[in-house]
C-alpha positions as CSV (number, residue, x, y, z in Angstrom):
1,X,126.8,117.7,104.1
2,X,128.1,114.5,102.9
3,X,130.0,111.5,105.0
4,X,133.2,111.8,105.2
5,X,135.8,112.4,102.8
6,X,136.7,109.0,101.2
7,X,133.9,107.2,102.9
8,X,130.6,106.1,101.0
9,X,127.6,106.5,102.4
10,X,127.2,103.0,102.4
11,X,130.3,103.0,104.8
12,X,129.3,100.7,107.9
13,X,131.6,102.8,110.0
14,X,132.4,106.5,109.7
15,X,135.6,108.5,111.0
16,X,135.2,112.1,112.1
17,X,137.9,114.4,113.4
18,X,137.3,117.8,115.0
19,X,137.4,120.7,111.9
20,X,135.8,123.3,114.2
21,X,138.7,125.4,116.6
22,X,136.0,125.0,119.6
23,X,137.9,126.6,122.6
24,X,136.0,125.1,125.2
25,X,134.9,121.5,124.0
26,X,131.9,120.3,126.4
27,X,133.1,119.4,129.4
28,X,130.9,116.9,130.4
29,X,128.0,114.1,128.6
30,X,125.4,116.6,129.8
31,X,127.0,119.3,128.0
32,X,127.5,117.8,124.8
33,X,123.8,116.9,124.9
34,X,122.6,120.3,125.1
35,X,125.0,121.8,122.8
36,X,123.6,119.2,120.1
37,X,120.2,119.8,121.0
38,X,121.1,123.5,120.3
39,X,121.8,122.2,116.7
40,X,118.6,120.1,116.2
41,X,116.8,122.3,114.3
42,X,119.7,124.2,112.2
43,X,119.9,120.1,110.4
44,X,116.5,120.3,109.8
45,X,115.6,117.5,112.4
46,X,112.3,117.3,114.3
47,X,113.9,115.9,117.2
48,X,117.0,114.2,118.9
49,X,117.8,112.2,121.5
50,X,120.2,109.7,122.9
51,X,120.2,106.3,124.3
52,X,122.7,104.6,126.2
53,X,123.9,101.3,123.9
54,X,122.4,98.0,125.9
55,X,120.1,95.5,125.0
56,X,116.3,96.1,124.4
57,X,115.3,93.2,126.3
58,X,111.4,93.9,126.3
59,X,111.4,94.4,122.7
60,X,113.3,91.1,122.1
61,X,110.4,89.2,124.1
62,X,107.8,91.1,121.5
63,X,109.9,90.5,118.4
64,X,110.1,86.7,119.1
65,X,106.8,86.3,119.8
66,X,105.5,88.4,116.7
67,X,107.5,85.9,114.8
68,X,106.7,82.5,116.7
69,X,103.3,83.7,115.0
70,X,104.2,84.0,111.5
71,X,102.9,87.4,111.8
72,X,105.8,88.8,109.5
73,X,104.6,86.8,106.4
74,X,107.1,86.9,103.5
75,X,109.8,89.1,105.5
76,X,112.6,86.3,105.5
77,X,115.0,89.4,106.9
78,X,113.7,89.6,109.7
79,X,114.9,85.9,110.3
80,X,118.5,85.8,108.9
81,X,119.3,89.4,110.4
82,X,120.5,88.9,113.9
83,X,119.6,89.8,117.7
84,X,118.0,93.1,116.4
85,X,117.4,94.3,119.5
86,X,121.2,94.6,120.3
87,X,122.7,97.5,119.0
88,X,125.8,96.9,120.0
89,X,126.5,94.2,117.7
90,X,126.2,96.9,115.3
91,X,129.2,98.7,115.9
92,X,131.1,97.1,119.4
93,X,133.2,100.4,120.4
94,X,129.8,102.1,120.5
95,X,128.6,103.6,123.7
96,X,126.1,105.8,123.1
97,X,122.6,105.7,120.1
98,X,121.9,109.1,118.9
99,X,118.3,109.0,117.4
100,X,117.1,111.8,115.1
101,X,113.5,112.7,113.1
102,X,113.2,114.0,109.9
103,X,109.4,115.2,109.1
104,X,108.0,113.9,106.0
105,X,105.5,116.3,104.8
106,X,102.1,114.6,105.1
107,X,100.0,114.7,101.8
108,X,96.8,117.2,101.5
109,X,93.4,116.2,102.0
110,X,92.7,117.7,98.4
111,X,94.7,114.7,96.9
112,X,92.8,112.4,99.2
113,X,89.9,112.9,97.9
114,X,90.5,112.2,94.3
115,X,89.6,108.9,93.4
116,X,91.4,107.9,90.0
117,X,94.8,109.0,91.3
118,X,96.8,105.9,92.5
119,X,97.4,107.0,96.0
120,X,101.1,106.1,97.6
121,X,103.0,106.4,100.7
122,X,103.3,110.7,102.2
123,X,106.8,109.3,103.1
124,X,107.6,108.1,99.2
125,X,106.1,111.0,97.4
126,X,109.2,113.3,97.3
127,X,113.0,112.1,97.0
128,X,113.9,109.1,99.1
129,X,114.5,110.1,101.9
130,X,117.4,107.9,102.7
131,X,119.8,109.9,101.1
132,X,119.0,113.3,103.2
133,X,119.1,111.2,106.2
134,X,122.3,110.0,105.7
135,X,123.7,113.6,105.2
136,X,122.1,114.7,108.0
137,X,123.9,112.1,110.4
138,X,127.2,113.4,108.8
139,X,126.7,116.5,110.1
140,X,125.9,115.3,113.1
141,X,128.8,113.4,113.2
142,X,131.1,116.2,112.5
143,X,129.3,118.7,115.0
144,X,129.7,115.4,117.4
145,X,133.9,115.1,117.0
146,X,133.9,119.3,116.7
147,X,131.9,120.2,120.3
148,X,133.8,116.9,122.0
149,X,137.3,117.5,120.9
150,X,138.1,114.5,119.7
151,X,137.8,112.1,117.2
152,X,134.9,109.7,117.0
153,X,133.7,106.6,114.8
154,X,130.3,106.2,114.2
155,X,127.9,103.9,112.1
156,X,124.7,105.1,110.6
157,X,121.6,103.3,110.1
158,X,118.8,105.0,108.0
159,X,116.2,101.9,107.5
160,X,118.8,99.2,106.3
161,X,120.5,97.8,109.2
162,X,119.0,95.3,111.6
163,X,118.1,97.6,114.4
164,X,114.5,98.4,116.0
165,X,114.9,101.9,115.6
166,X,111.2,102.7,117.2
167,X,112.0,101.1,120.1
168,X,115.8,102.8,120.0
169,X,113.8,106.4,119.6
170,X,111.4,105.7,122.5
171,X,114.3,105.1,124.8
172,X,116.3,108.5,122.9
173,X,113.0,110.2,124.4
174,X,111.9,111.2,121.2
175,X,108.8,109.8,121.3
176,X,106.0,106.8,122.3
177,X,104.8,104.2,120.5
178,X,101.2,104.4,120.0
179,X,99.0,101.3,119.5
180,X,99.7,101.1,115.9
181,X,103.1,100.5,116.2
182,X,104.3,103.7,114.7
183,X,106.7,106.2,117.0
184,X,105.0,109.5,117.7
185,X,106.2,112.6,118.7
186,X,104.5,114.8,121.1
187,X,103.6,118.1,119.4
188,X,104.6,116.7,116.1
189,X,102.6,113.6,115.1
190,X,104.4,110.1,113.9
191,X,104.9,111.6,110.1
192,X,108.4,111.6,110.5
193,X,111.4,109.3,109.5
194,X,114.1,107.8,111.6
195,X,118.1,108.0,111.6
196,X,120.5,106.7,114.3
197,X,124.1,107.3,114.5
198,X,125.9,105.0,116.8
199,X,128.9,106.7,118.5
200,X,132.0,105.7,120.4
201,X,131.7,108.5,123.0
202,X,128.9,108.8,125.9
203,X,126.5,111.5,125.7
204,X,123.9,112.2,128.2
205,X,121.1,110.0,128.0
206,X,117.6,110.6,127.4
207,X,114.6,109.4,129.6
208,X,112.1,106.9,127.4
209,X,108.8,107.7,126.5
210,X,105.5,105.9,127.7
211,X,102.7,105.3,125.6
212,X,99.7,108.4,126.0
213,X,97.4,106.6,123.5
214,X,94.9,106.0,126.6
215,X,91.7,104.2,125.6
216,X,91.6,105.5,121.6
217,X,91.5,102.7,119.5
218,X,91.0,105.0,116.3
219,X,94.0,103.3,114.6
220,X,93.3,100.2,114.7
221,X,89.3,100.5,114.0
222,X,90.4,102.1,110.7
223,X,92.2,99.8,109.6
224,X,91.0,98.7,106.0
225,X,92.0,95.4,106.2
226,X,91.6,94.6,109.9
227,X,95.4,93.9,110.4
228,X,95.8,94.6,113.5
229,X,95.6,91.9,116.6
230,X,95.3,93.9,118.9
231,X,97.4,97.2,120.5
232,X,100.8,97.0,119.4
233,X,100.2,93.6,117.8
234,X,100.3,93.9,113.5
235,X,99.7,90.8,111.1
236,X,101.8,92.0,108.1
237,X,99.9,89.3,106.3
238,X,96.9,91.9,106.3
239,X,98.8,94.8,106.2
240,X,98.3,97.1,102.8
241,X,101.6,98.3,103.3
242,X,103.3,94.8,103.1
243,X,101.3,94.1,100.5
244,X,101.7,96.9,97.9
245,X,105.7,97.4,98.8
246,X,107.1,94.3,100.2
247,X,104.8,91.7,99.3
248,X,105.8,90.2,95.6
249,X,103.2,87.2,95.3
250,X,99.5,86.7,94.5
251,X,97.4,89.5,97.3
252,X,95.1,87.3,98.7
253,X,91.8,87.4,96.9
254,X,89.6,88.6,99.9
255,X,92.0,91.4,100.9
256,X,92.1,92.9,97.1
257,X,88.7,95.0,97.8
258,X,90.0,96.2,100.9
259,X,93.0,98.0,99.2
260,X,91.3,100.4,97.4
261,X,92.9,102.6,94.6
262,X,96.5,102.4,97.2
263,X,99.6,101.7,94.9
264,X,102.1,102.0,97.1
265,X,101.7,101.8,101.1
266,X,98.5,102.9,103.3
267,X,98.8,105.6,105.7
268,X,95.2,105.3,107.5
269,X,96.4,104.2,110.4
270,X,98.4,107.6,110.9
271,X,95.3,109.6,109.1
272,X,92.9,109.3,111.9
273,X,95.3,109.5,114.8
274,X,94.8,112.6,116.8
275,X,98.3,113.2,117.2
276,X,98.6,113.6,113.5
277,X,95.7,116.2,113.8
278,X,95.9,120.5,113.7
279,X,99.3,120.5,111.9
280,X,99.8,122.7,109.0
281,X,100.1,120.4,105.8
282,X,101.8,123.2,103.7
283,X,104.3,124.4,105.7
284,X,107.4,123.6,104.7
285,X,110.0,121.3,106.8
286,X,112.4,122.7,109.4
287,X,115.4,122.3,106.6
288,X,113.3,125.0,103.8
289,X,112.9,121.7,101.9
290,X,109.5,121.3,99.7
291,X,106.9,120.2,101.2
292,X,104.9,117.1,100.0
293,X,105.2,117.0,96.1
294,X,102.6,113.8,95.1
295,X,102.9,112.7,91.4
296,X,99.8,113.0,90.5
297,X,99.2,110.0,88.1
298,X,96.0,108.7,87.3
299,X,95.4,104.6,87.5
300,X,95.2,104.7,83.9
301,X,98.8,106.0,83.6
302,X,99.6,103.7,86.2
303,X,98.9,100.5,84.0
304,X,100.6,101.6,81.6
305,X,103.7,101.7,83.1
306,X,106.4,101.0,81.1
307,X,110.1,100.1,81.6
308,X,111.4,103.6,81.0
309,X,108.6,105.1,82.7
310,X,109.2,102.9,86.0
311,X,113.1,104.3,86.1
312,X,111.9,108.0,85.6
313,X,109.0,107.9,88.2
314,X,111.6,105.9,90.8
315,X,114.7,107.6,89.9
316,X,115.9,109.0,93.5
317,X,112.5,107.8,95.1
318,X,111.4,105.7,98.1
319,X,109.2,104.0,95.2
320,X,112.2,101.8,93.5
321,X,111.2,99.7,96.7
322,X,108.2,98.1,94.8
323,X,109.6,96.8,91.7
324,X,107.4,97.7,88.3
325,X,105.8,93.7,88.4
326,X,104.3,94.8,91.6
327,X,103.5,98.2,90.6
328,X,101.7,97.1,87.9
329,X,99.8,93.8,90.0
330,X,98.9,97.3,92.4
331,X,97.3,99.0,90.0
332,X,95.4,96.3,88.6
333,X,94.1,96.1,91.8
334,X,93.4,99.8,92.8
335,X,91.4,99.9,88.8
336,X,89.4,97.4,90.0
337,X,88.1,99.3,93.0
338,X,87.9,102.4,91.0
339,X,84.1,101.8,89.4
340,X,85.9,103.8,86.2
341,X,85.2,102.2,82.8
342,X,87.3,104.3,81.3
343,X,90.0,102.3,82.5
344,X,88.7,99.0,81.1
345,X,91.1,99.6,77.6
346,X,94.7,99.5,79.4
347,X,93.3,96.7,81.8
348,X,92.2,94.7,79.2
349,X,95.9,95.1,77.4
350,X,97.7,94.1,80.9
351,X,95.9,90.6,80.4
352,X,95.8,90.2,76.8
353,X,99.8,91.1,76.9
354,X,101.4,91.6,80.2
355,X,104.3,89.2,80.0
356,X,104.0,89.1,83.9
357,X,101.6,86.4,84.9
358,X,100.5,88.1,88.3
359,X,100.0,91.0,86.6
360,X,97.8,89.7,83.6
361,X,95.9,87.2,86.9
362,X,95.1,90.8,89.0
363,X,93.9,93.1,85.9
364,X,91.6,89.3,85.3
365,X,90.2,89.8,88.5
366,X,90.0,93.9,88.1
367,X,87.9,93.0,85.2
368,X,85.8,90.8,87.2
369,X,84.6,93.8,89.3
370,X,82.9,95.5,86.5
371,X,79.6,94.7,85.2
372,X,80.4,95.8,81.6
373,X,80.2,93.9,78.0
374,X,84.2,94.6,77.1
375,X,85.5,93.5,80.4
376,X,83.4,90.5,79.5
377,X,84.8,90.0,76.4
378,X,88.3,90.6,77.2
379,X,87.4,87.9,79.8
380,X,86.4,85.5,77.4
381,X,89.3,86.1,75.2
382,X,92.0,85.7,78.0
383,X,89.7,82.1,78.9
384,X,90.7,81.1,75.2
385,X,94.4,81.8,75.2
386,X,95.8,81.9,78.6
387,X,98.2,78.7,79.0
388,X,100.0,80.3,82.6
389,X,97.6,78.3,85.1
390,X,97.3,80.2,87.6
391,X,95.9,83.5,85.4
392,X,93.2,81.0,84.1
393,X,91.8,80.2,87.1
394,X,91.7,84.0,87.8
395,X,89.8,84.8,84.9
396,X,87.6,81.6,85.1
397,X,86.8,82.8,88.2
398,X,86.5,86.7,86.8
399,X,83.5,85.0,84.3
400,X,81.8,83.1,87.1
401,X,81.6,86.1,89.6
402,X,80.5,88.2,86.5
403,X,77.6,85.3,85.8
404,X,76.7,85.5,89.2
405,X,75.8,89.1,89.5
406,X,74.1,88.7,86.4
């Protein structure tokens, strides 16, 4: 189903009216809870739940002091948005949060295990997922107007408005949030993706969710990169995620090994959580939809990314996040983890005539990590005709690192 009829999905408010003859609307919030329950799994949701609209004052506390710490890094959004931890301001007639979760299939350990494929994201490896989201709040919406016999307005939010939506989906009762920040669902795991639909009517609330992550640490011990603080505490400055999707600069030069062959996103932290353990990765979601459909595109394909290639592989994809500069900087990086020489050729082309400078500075310091004569001589080359100064000190640095293992 779609939003409504003259209304984009980009709409910040939606208008439903009741298109079902229901003879006995509920009668009461409780009801129209359990009649949407009823629903749940007919939209192709995990779960749903419902919050009463007030402020998240707890959260608020946390948000400002993640920030007072710097620990967002780059995310100027998360400055300039607003009191996220107000829904209300979202959509003032609003009474009542309706939080839903869509599974997103979680990759196989098969393509795990494969070394030269860049790995991404389970969440960005089929179509993006904001889309289906959105069409599944519609419906919502309309069974929402249809069992309560009246109009309603509603706003949805699918990733793209300034709302903690974790926090929302703890208090919906759809979940805890486990030490690594990420909401998990009892039964279910945390591979899944949020949606809220904020409504003008009151519908029986849920109760929230404590945490039931107990003494395991697993999470945050697994953590390539070490981002985590502490429980519930993330430096996005560490994070592989920020880096490969919403990070655009130069990746810190210590944190490069640390990525491994990741092009887009990290989901270790999920991996190793036991919640995330004993479910069937080929079964397919509650809506019939495919399961998880990775392209499977080895690094060298990845640095050799062209224009028209970055628009077909994105096309209707969680991908077009990362633009193809950063794509390419990501694969740069993941070659130079990979030990392959046969991906030396396209590497030594990003730096002889990349006309990105960050990309031709990572594939310098790829290059670095092999101990091989044509990385050394595409080194040497680049040291001669390089004028951006920042890529020279990359591959000056590339040569001495070589030298010194020599």
């Amino acid at each position: 189903m779609h939003p409504p009829r003259n209304q984009s999905p980009q709409d910040p408010t939606w208008q439903f009216k009741p298109n079902l003859c229901i003879e006995q609307p509920a009668c009461s919030p409780e009801e129209l809870a359990q009649r949407l329950r009823h629903h749940a799994s007919e939209l192709g949701l995990e779960a749903l739940g419902f919050a009463a609209i007030e402020p998240f004052h707890e959260a608020r506390e946390a948000l400002a002091s993640w920030i007072s710490a710097g620990y967002q890094g780059t995310l100027q959004y998360m400055l300039s948005d607003g009191d996220r931890a107000d829904p209300a301001r979202l959509a003032r007639k609003s009474v009542t949060i309706v939080m839903v979760a869509m599974g997103s299939s979680p990759r196989t350990q098969q393509v795990r295990r494969l070394p030269l494929l860049g790995q991404i994201a389970a969440y960005a490896a089929g179509p993006d997922y904001h889309s289906s989201l959105r069409s599944k709040l519609a419906a919502l919406g309309q069974l929402i107007a249809d069992h309560s016999g009246r109009p309603i307005e509603a706003r949805a939010c699918v990733d793209t408005a300034p709302l903690l939506e974790r926090e929302a989906a703890r208090r919906a009762g759809l979940g805890f949030i486990g030490k690594s920040n990420m909401l998990i669902l009892p039964g279910v795991g945390s591979q899944v993706l949020l949606g809220a639909l904020l409504v003008d009517l009151a519908i029986a609330p849920d109760a929230p969710r404590d945490h039931r992550c107990g003494r395991c640490t697993a999470c945050l011990d697994a953590c390539p990169t070490q981002a985590f603080v502490g429980p519930w505490l993330l430096d996005a400055r560490r994070c592989i995620a920020y880096l490969t999707i919403e990070y655009q600069g130069w990746i810190p030069y210590e944190l490069r090994p640390l990525i491994g062959t990741r092009i887009f996103g990290c989901d270790v932290c999920q991996d190793v959580c036991p919640f995330n353990h004993g479910r069937d990765e080929t079964s397919p979601n509650r809506d019939g939809t495919a399961t998880y459909n990775v392209p499977e595109i080895g690094l060298e394909k990845w640095l050799r990314l062209s224009s028209s290639d970055y628009r077909r592989l994105t096309s209707g994809s969680a991908l077009r996040r990362a633009s193809r500069r950063q794509l390419l900087r990501n694969a740069a990086v993941a070659a130079g983890n990979s030990g392959d020489l046969s991906i030396l050729e396209p590497l030594a082309t990003l730096l002889a005539s990349s006309i990105y400078p960050i990309v031709r500075g990572h594939s310098a310091w790829a290059l670095g990590q092999f101990h091989d004569a044509a990385a050394t001589t595409a080194l040497e080359q680049a040291k001669l005709t390089e004028t951006h100064s920042e890529v020279a000190r990359e591959v000056a640095r590339a040569l001495e690192e070589q030298s010194a293992r020599h």
